[in-house]
N, C-alpha and C positions, 0 to 999 in steps of 0.2 A: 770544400775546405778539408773534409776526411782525405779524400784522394791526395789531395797537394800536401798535407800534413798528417800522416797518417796518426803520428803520435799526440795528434794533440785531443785533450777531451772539452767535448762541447755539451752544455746543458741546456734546455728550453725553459721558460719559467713565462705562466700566463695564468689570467686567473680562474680562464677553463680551457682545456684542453682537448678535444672530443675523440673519444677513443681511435677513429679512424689515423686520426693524426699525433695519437700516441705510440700505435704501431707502426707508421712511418718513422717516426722517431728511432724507436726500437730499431727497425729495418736497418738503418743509418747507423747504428749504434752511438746514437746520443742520449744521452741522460733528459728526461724531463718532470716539470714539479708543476703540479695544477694545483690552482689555491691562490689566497691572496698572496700579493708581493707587498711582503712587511721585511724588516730586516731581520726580525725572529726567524721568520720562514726561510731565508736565507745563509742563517746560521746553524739551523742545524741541520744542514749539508756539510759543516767543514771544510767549509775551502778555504785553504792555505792562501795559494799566492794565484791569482788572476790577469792575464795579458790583457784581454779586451771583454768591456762592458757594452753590449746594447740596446736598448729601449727603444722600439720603435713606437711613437706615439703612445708614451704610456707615464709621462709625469702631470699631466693636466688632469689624471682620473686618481693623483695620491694629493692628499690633502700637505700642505706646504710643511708642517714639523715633522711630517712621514717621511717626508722627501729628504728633508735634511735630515733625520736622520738613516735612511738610506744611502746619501753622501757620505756620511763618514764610515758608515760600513764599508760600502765600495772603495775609498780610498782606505780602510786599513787591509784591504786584500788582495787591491789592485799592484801588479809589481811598479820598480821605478822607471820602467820604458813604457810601462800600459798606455792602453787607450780607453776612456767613456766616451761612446758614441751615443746621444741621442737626437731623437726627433721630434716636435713639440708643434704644435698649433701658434705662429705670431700673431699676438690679439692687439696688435699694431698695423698688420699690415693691412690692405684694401678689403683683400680677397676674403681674410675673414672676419673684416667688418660687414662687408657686404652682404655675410650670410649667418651674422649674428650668433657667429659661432660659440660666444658664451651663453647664451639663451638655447641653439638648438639640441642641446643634449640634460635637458634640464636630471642634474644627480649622478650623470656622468662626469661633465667638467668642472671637475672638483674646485681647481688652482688654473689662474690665467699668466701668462707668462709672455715677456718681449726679450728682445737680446739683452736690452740693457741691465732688466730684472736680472736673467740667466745670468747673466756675466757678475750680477750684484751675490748673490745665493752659491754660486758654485766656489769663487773666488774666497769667502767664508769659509767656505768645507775642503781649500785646498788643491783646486783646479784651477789649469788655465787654459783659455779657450784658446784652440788650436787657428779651428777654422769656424765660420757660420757658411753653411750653404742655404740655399732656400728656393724651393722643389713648389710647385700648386695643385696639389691633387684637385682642387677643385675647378680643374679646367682639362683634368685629362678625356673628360667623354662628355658627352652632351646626354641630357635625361638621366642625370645624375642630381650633384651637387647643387646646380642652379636651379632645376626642377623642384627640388625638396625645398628651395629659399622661396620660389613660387610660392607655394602651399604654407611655408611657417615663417617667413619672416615677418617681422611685431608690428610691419605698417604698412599702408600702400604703396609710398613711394619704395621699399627694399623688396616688394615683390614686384614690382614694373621693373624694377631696375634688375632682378632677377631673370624676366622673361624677356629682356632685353639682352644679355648677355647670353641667357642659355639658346635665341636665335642665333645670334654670332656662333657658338659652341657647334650649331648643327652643321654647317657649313665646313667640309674638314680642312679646307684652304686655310678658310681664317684661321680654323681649333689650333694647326701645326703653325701660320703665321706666326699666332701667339703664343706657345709654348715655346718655341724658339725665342720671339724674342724676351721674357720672364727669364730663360735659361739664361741668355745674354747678358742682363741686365742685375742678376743674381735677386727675381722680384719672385715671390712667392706666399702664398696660407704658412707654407711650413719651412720650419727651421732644422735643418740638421746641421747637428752640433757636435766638434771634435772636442774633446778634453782631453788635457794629462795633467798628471801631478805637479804640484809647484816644485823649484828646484829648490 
């Protein structure tokens, strides 16, 4: 993005940052802030006016009145062509029923979220959703995601059902089979999400 826009300034914001990858940052000449993401934290950086927002997999770990107000921060800083892009875990869809994805991160997944939720919350604070796309990280490799529903998921039947899929997964005919057709079919764990400001 530096290269293709030289002028524009980009900043990281995560809730640790490890120094390795704060001097990569640096290298880049990006700005970054390590620490929680509250909207205080946010504000005293002083940003004026904002193009694009994005959260990759990071509103399921703020608790829902954080988040909204997070939203309105973003929208008072985001300009009126901006974009909020994020990415979220759908606790509707299969993939992370399957793997009990509000249970495996017990203190992490703060807030569970579906499109309809999304669209219920954002529309509140002033967005409108552009696009939904929906991505499965939990089918990108085998002896990953399915492996760990093995081991933790709450019953028998979601860990047979686990080491059944994560058979399928090993196979990389099937693994590419099926990523294709999820991609096809717009079926996914995760949701990425366009927003912009309401007119």
């Amino acid at each position: 993005t530096k290269n293709k826009f030289p002028k524009t300034s980009l900043t990281g914001f995560d809730w640790h940052l490890p120094n390795t990858l704060q001097n990569a940052f640096a290298e880049s000449n990006i700005s970054c802030i390590s620490g929680p993401i509250t909207t205080e934290a946010l504000k005293a950086n002083n940003y004026s006016e904002i193009n694009l927002v994005t959260m990759w997999e990071v509103i399921e770990h703020i608790k829902i009145p954080d988040l909204r107000d997070l939203l309105d921060y973003i929208y008072s800083v985001l300009d009126d062509e901006g974009a909020l892009i994020i990415s979220t875990p759908d606790f509707e869809d299969n993939h992370s029923q399957s793997l009990d994805f509000w249970s495996m991160a017990p203190g992490e997944h703060l807030s569970v979220f579906s499109e309809s939720v999304i669209r219920e919350i954002f529309s509140e604070h002033g967005f409108n959703i552009q696009t939904v796309e929906r991505e499965s990280v939990t089918i990108k490799l085998p002896n990953a995601w399915y492996k760990y529903g093995i081991d933790t998921n709450t019953n028998s039947a979601g860990s047979a059902s686990a080491s059944i899929i994560e058979d399928f997964l090993k196979d990389s005919n099937c693994r590419e089979w099926y990523k294709d057709y999820c991609r096809k079919n717009n079926i996914g764990s995760e949701m990425i999400i366009v927003a912009t400001k309401q007119a």
